[in-house]
C-alpha positions as CSV (number, residue, x, y, z in Angstrom):
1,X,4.7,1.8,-11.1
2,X,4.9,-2.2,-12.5
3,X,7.4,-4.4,-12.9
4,X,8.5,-7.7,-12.1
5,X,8.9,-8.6,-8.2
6,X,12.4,-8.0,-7.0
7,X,12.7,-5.1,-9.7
8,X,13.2,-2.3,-6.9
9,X,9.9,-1.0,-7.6
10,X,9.5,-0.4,-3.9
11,X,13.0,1.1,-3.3
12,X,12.2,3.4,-6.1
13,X,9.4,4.7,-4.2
14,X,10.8,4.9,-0.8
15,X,14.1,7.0,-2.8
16,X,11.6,9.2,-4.5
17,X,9.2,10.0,-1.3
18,X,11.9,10.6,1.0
19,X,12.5,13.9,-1.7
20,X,9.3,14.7,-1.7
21,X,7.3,12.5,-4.1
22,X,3.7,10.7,-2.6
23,X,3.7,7.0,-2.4
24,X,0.7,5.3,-2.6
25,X,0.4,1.6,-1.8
26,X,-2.7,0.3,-3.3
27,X,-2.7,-2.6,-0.4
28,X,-2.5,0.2,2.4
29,X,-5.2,2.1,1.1
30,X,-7.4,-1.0,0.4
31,X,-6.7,-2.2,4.2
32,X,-7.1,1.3,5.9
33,X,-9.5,2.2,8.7
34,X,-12.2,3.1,8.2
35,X,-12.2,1.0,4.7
36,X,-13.1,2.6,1.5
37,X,-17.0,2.7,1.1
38,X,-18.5,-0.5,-0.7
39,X,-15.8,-2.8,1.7
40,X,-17.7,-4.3,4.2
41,X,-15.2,-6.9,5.1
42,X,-12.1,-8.4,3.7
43,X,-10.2,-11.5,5.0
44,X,-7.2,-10.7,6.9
45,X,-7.9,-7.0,7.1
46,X,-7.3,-7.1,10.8
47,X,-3.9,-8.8,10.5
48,X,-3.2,-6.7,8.0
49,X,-4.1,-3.5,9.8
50,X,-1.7,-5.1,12.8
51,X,1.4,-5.3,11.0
């Protein structure tokens, strides 16, 4: 999903996963532990992750 910010792109999501649907943040999974292979260290990963 895109769209300008403030849109409700992320209220959309959150309506359509609490019925079922998967959503997938692209910043969560890019700031996961372990981190995706090829990642050996991004800035602010750890406050990221602490959040």
């Amino acid at each position: 999903m895109a769209g300008m910010p403030g849109a409700g792109k992320t209220t959309l999501a959150r309506a359509l996963a609490s019925i079922g649907f998967v959503m997938i943040c692209p910043d969560e999974e890019m700031f996961r532990e372990p981190p995706h292979p090829g990642i050996r260290s991004v800035p602010g990963a750890e406050e990221a992750n602490a959040g």
